[in-house]
C-alpha positions as CSV (number, residue, x, y, z in Angstrom):
1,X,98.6,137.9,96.0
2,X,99.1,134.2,95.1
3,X,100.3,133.8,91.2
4,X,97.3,131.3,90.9
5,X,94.9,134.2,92.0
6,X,96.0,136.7,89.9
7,X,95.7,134.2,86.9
8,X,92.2,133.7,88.1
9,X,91.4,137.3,88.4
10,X,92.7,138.0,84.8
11,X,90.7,135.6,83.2
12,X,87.6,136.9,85.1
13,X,88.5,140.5,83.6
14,X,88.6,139.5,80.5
15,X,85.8,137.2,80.0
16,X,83.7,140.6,81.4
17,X,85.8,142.1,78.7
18,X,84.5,140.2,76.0
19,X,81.3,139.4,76.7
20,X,77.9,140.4,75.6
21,X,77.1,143.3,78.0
22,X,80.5,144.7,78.5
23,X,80.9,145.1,74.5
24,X,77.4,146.3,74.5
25,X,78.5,149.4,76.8
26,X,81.3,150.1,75.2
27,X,81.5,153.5,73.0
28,X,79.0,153.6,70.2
29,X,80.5,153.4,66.4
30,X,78.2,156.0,65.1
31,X,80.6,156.5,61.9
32,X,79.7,152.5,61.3
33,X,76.4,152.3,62.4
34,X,75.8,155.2,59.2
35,X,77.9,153.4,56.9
36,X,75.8,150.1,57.5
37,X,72.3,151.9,57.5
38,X,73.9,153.7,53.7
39,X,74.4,150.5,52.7
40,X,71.1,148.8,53.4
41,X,69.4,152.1,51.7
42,X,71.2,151.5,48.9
43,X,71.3,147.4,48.7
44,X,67.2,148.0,49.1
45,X,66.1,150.7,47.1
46,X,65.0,152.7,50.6
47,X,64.2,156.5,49.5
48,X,64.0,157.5,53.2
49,X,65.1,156.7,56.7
50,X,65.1,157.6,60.2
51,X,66.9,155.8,63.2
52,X,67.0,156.3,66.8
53,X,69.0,154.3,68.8
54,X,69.0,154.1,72.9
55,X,71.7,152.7,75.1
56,X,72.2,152.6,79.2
57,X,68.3,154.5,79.1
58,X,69.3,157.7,76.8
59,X,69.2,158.0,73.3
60,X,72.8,157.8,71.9
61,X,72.3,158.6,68.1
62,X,69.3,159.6,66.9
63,X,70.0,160.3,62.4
64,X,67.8,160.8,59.4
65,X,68.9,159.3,55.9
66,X,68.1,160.4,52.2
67,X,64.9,162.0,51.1
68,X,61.1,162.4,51.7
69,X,59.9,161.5,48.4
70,X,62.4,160.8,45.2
71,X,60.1,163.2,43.5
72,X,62.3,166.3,45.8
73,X,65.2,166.2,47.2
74,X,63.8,167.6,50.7
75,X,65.5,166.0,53.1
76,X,64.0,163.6,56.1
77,X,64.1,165.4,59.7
78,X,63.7,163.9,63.1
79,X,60.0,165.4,63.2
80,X,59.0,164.1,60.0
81,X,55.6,162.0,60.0
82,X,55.9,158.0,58.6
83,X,53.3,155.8,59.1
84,X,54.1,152.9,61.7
85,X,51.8,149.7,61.0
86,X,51.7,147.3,63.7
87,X,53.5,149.5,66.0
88,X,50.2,151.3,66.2
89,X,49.5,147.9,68.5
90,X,51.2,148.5,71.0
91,X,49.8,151.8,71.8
92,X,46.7,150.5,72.0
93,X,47.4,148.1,74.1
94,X,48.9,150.2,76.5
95,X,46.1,152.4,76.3
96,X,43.9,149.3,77.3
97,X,46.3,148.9,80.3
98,X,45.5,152.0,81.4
99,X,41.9,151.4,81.5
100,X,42.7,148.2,83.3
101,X,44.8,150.2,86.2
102,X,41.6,152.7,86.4
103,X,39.6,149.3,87.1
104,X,37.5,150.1,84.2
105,X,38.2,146.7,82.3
106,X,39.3,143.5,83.8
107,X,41.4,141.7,81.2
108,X,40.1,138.0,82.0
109,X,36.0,139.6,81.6
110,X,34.4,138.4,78.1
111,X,34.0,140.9,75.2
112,X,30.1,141.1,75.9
113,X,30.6,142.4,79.7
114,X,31.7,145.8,77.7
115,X,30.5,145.3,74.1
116,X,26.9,143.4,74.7
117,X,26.0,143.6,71.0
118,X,29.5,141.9,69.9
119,X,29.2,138.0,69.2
120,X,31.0,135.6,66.1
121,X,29.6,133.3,64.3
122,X,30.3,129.4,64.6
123,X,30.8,127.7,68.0
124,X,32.9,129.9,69.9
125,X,31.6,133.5,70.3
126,X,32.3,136.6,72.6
127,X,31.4,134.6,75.6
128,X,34.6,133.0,75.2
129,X,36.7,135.5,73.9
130,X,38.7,137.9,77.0
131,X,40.2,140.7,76.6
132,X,43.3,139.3,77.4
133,X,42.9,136.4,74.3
134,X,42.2,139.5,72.4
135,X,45.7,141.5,73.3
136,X,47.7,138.3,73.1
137,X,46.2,137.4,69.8
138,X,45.0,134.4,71.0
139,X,40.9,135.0,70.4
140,X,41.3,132.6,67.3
141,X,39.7,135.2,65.4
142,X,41.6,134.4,61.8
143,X,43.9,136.5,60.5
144,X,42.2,136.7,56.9
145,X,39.0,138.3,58.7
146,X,41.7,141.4,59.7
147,X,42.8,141.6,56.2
148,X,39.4,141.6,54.8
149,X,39.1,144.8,56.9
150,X,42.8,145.6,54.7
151,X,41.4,145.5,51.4
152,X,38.3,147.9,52.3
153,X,38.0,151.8,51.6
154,X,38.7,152.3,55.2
155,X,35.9,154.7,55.9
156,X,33.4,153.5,58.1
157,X,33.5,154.1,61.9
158,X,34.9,151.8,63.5
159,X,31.9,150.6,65.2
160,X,30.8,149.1,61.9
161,X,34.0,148.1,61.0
162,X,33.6,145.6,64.2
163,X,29.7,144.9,64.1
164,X,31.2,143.3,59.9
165,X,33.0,140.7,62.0
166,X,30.0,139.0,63.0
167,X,29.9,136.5,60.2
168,X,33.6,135.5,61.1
169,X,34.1,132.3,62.4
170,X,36.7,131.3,65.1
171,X,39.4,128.4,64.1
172,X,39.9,127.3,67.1
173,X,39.0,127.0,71.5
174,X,39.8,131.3,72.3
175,X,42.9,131.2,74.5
176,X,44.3,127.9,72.9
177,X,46.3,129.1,70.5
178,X,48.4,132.5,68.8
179,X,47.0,133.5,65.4
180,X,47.5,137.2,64.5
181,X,44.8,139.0,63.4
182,X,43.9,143.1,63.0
183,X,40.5,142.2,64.2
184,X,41.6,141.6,67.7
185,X,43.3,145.5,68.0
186,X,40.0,146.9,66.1
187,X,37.9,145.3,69.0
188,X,39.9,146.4,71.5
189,X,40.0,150.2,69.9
190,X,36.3,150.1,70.3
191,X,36.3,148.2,73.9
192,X,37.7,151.8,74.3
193,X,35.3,154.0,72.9
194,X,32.8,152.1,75.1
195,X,34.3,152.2,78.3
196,X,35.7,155.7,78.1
197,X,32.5,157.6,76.1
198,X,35.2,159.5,74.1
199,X,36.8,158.1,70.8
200,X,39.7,156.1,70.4
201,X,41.3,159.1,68.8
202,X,40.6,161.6,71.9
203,X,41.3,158.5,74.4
204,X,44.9,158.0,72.8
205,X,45.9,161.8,72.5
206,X,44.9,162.5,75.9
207,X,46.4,159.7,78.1
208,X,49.0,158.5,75.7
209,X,50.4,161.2,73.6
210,X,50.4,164.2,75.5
211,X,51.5,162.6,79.0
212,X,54.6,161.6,76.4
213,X,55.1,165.0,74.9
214,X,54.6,163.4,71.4
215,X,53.4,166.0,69.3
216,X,54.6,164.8,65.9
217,X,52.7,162.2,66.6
218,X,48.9,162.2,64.2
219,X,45.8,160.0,64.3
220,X,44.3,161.4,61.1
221,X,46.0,161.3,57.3
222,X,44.7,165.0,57.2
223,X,47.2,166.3,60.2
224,X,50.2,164.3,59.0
225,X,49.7,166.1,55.8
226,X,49.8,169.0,56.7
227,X,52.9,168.3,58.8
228,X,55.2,167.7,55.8
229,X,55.2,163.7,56.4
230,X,56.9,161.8,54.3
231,X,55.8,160.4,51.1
232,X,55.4,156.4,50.6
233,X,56.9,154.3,48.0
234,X,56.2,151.0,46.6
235,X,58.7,149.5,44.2
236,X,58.0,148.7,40.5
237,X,60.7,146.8,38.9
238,X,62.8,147.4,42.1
239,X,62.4,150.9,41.5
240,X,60.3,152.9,44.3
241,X,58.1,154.9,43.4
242,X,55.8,157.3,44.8
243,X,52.5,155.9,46.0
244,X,49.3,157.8,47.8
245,X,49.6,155.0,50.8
246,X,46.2,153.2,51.7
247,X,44.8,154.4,55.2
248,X,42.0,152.9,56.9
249,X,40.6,155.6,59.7
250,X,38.5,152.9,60.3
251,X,41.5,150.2,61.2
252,X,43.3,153.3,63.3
253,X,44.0,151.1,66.2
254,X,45.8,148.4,64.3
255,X,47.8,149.9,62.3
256,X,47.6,153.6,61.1
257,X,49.3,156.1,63.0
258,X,51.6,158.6,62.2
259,X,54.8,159.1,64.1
260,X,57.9,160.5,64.0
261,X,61.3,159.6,64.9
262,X,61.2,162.2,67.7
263,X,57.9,160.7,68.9
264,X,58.6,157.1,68.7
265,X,62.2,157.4,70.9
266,X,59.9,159.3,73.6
267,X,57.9,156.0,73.6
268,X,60.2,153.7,73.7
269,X,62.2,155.2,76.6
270,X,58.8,155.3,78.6
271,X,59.1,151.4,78.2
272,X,62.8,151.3,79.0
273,X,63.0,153.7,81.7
274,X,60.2,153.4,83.5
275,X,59.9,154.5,87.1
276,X,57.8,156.2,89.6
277,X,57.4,159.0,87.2
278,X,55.4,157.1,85.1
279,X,53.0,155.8,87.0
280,X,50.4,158.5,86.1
281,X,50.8,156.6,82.4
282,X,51.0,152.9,83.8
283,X,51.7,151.2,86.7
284,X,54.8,149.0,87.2
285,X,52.9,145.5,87.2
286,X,51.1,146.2,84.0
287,X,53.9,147.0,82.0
288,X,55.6,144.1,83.2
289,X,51.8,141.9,81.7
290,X,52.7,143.9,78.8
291,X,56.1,142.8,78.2
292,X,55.4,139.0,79.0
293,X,55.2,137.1,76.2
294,X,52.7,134.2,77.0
295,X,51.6,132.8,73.1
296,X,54.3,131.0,71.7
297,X,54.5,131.9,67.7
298,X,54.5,128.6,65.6
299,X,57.8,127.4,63.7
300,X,59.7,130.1,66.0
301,X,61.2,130.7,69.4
302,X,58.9,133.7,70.1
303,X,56.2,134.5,71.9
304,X,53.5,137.2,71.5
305,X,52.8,139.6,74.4
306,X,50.4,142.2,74.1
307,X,51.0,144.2,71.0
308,X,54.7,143.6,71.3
309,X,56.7,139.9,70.7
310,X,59.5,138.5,72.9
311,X,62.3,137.1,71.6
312,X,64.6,135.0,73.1
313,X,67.8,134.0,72.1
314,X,71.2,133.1,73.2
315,X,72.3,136.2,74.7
316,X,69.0,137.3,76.1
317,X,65.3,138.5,76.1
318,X,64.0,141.7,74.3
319,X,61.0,142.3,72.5
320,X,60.0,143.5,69.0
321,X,57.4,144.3,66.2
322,X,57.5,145.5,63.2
323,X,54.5,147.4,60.8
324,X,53.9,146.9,57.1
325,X,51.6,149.5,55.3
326,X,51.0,150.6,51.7
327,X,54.3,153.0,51.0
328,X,55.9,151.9,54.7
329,X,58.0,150.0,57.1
330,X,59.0,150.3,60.4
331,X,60.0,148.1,63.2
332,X,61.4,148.9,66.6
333,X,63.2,146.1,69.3
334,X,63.9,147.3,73.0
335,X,65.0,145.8,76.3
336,X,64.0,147.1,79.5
337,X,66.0,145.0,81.9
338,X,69.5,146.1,79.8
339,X,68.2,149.4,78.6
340,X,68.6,149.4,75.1
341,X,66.3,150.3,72.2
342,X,66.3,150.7,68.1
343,X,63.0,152.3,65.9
344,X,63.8,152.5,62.4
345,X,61.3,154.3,60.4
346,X,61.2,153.6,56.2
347,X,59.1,155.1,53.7
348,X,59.0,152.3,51.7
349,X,57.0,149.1,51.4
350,X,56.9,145.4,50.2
351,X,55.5,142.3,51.4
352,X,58.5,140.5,50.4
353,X,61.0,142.9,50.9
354,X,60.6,144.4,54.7
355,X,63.7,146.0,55.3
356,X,63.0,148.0,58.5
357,X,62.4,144.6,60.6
358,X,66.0,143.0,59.3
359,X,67.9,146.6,59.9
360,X,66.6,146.6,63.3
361,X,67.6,142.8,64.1
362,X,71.0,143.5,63.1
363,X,71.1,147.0,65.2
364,X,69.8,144.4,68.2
365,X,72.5,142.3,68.1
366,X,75.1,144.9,67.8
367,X,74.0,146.7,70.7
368,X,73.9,143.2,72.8
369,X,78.2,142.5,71.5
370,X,77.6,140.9,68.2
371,X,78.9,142.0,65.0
372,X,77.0,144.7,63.0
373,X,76.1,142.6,59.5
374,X,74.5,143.5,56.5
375,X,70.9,141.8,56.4
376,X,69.8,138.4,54.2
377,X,69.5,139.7,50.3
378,X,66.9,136.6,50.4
379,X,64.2,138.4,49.8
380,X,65.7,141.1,47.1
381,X,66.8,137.3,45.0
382,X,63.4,135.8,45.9
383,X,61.3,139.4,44.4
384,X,63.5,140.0,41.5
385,X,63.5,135.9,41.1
386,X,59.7,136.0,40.8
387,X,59.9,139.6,38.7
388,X,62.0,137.8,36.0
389,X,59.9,134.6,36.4
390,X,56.6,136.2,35.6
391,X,58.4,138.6,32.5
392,X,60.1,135.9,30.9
393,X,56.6,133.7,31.5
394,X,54.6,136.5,29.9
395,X,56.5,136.9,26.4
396,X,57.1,133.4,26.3
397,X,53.1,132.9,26.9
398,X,52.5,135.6,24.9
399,X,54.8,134.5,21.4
400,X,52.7,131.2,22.0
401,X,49.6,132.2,22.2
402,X,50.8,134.0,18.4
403,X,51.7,130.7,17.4
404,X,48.2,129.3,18.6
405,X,46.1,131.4,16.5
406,X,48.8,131.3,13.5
407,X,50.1,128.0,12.9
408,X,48.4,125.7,15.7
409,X,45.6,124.5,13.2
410,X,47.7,123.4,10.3
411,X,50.7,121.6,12.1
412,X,47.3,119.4,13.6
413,X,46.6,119.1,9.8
414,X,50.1,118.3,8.6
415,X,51.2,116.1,11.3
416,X,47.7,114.9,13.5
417,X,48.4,113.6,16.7
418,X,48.2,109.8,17.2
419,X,48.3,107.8,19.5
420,X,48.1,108.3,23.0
421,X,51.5,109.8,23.8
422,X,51.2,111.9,20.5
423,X,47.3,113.3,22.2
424,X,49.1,113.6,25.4
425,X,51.7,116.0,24.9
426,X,50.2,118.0,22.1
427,X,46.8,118.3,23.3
428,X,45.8,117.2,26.8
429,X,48.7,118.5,28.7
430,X,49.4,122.3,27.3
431,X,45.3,122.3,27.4
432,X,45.5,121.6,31.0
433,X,48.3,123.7,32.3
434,X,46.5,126.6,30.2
435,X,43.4,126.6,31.9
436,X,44.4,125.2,35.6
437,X,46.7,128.3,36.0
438,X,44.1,130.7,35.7
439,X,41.5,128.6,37.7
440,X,44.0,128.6,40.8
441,X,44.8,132.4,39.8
442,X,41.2,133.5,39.3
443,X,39.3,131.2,41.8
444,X,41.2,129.0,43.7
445,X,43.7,131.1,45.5
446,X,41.1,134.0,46.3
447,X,38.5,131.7,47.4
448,X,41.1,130.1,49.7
449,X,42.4,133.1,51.0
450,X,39.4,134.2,52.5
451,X,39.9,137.7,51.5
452,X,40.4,139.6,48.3
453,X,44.5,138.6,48.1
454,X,45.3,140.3,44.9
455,X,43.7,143.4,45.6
456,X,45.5,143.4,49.1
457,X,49.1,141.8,47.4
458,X,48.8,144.8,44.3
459,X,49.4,147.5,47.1
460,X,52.5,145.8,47.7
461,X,53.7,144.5,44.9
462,X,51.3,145.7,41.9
463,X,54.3,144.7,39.0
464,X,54.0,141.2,40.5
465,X,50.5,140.9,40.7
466,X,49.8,142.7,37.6
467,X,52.3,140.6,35.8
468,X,50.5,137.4,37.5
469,X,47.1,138.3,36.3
470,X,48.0,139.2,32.6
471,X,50.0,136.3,32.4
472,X,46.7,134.1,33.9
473,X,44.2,135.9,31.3
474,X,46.8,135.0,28.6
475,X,47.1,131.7,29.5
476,X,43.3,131.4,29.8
477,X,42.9,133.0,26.4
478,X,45.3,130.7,24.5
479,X,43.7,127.3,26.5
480,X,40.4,128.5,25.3
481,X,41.7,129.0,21.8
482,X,43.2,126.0,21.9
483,X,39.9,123.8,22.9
484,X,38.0,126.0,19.7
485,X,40.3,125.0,17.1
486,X,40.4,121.6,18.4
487,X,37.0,121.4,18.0
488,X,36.7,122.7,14.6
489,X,39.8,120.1,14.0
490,X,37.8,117.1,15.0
491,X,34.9,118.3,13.4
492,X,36.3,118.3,10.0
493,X,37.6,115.5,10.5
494,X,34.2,113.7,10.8
C-alpha cells in the first residue's frame, strides 16, 4: 500500500472516530450520566426522578432518583405512576392513526363528516377545519380557548367539554398556520368516541396500552392512586412542596395520563423499533405521517408533527415533546432513523422552571457525540429574580402605604406642592403608577389573556402570583388613599 493511501485511510478512520455517530455508539457513561442527573435534582429543587435511556433500539440504562413525595422517604421505582402532560398527545394521536389505517377516518375529511354537531364561531368553522389541521395544530383554534378548558374543575364529559368551544373563534385560514392549542387533542379524543362507539378511555387501553404491555400505565386519577404514584410538588420560595395536582378527566386526551417509566420506554421503543411486528398497532406509512413535522413553530427551527415536534439541528433530525401539569414535568426526545431515545419523568412543576424538557436536551446531545452539560440556570435567576422583585416590592409598598395614611397629609400641609414639577412628582405620578398597576393586574392582563391567567399561573407558581396580587391590592389601596386625602387637601384649602 502506497504511503499516500494509508495517510488517506487514517484520516478516514479517525474522522469516523470522532464524529457524531461513532461517539454516539460508543460505551455508555452510566456513572456520569447519574452524576449529571444528581446534579440537576439538586441545582432544581427536583424531589423525584425517573430516566430511561435507549441506544442501538434497547434500553441501556433505565434509573430512578430521590423520593416520591418529601413528605416520606419512599423511594421512586421504575413502575411508579407520574403524570405526563403533553406526552399524553402523542398517544392520542397514534390512536387516531389507527383509526385512519382501519379506514374509519380520513385525515384530510372536515370535523363535521364525523362530529355533525361541531362548528366555531367567526368565519372559519368545522367545515374548514381537517383532522389533519387538528393533529398538526394547525386548526387555528387559539391556544387560550385550551387553557380556558385548563382553569376549569375538569369534570364534565368530554362531549361538553367540546360542544363549550363553540363560541371560540379561529385566528386565522385552518391549515395556514401552527398555533398550539389543547382544544385540538380534546376534539380529536372525541372524533374517537364517535367513530369507535366506545370511550376514549376503553379505545386507548384496548388498541394502545395492552398491544404495548403497559400496565403501569392509568387513564383515571383513581387507579394511579391506588398504584402508589408519585406525589406532585410545586415550589414555594424555591422550596417544593407537596401539592394535590389539578386533573381534568375531562382534558384526558391532552394531557392527563399516568405513566410510568417502565411504560413510557415500552412506547418509545415501539416508535424506534418498529417493524413488521407492529403492524397490528400501526402501519409503516403512518408512523412515518406521524413523525413528519410539516408546521414550522415561529421564532424556532422546529416543526410540529402530530403530537410530537421535530427538531433539526446540526447533527441531525429527532423529535421531542415535553408535558407540564400541576405538580409535573416530563419530556421525552427519540430518533427512529439512529435508534436512540430519552423520557425523563419529574414530579415537580413550574411554568418557569421546566427542568424535565432541558435534562432531556442535554441527554439528546450526549447520545448524538456532544458533551453532557449541565442545563441554563436562566430560568432558576429569572424565578428567584421575579421572587425577590415582588418581596422587596411588597414591603417597600407596604412601609408606604404606612407612610400614606401617617404622614402623607401633613407634609402636603407643611410643604404644598407648587408648581407644575412640584404637582407632578408628588401627586400625579405616584397617583398614576398606584392605580395603573392594579388596572393591568386586575383587568387588563386577564381580559387580554382570554382566559382566567392567574387562576391558571397560581397552580404553577402560587408565591408569585399571590405575591403579585397582594402587592396590586396594596398598590390600589394606597392610590385610592392617596386621591381621598387629596381631596380633603384641596378642599380645605378652598
Amino acid at each position: 500500500m502506497k504511503i499516500s493511501s494509508l495517510i488517506i485511510n487514517l484520516v478516514i478512520i479517525l474522522s469516523l472516530i470522532t464524529s457524531p455517530l461513532a461517539l454516539a455508539s460508543q460505551t455508555l457513561d452510566t456513572n456520569h450520566i447519574d452524576e449529571f442527573i444528581n446534579e440537576e435534582m439538586r441545582t432544581s429543587n427536583i424531589p423525584g426522578l425517573s430516566l430511561s435511556i435507549i441506544k442501538n433500539g434497547e434500553i441501556v440504562h433505565i434509573k430512578e432518583y430521590g423520593q416520591m413525595s418529601v413528605r416520606e422517604p419512599s423511594a421512586v421505582e421504575s413502575s411508579t405512576p407520574f403524570l405526563i402532560g403533553s406526552l399524553t398527545k402523542s398517544l392520542t394521536a397514534l390512536a387516531v392513526m389507527q383509526l385512519v389505517d382501519q379506514g374509519l377516518v380520513n385525515l384530510d375529511s372536515y370535523i363535521d363528516d364525523y362530529i355533525s354537531w361541531f362548528n366555531l364561531s367567526g368565519e372559519y368553522s368545522s367545515n374548514t377545519i381537517t383532522i389533519r389541521h387538528l393533529l398538526n395544530q394547525t386548526s387555528s383554534i387559539p391556544n387560550n380557548a385550551g387553557l380556558q378548558q385548563m382553569s376549569a374543575d375538569g369534570n364534565a364529559p368530554l362531549e361538553e367539554e367540546v360542544q363549550s368551544l363553540s363560541s371560540v373563534k379561529t385566528i386565522n385560514t385552518p391549515g395556514l398556520a401552527y398555533e398550539y392549542s389543547n382544544a385540538n387533542y380534546l376534539i380529536l379524543g372525541l372524533l374517537i368516541e364517535y367513530v369507535t362507539g366506545i370511550s376514549y378511555q376503553d379505545y386507548l387501553s384496548q388498541h394502545v396500552l395492552e398491544p404495548l404491555g403497559m400496565k403501569n400505565t392509568y387513564l383515571t386519577k383513581e387507579e394511579a392512586l391506588n398504584a402508589n404514584m408519585a406525589s406532585g410538588h410545586i415550589k414555594w420560595f424555591g422550596f417544593p412542596t407537596v401539592v394535590d395536582g389539578q386533573y381534568l378527566q375531562s382534558s384526558l386526551p391532552a394531557g392527563f395520563i399516568f405513566s410510568s417509566i417502565e411504560d413510557m420506554s415500552k412506547y418509545l421503543l415501539l416508535h424506534i423499533n418498529y417493524n413488521e411486528a407492529h403492524q397490528n398497532i400501526l402501519v409503516a406509512e403512518s408512523f412515518e405521517i406521524l413523525h413528519d413535522g410539516i408546521a414550522p413553530i415561529s421564532n424556532t427551527d422546529f416543526k410540529y408533527a402530530m403530537g410530537l415536534i421535530a427538531i433539526e439541528d446540526k447533527i441531525s433530525t429527532y423529535m421531542f415533546h415535553d408535558g407540564a401539569t400541576q405538580g409535573y414535568n416530563a419530556a421525552m426526545a427519540f430518533s427512529p432513523s439512529e435508534g436512540w431515545g430519552v423520557i425523563v419523568l419529574t414530579n415537580v412543576s413550574g411554568q418557569i422552571e421546566q427542568p424535565a424538557g432541558n435534562i432531556v436536551m442535554s441527554l439528546a446531545d450526549y447520545l448524538r457525540g456532544e458533551e453532557l452539560l449541565n442545563t441554563s440556570n436562566t430560568p432558576r435567576i429569572i424565578y428567584y429574580t421575579l421572587l425577590l422583585a415582588i418581596f422587596i416590592l411588597l414591603i417597600a409598598t407596604i412601609i408606604a402605604t404606612y407612610t400614606i395614611f401617617k404622614k402623607y397629609k401633613q407634609r402636603l400641609v407643611s410643604h404644598p406642592p407648587i408648581g407644575i414639577l412640584s404637582k407632578l412628582t408628588r401627586v400625579y405620578l405616584p397617583g398614576i403608577v398606584e392605580l395603573i398597576i392594579p388596572l393591568f393586574v386586575f383587568i387588563i392582563i386577564p381580559r387580554g389573556a382570554g382566559f382566567p391567567v392567574w387562576k391558571l399561573f397560581s397552580l404553577f407558581h402560587p408565591d408569585l402570583t399571590y405575591g403579585l396580587l397582594i402587592l396590586s391590592a396594596i398598590l390600589l389601596l394606597k392610590g385610592i388613599s392617596r386621591i381621598v386625602i387629596l381631596l380633603k387637601y384641596y378642599r380645605a384649602l378652598n
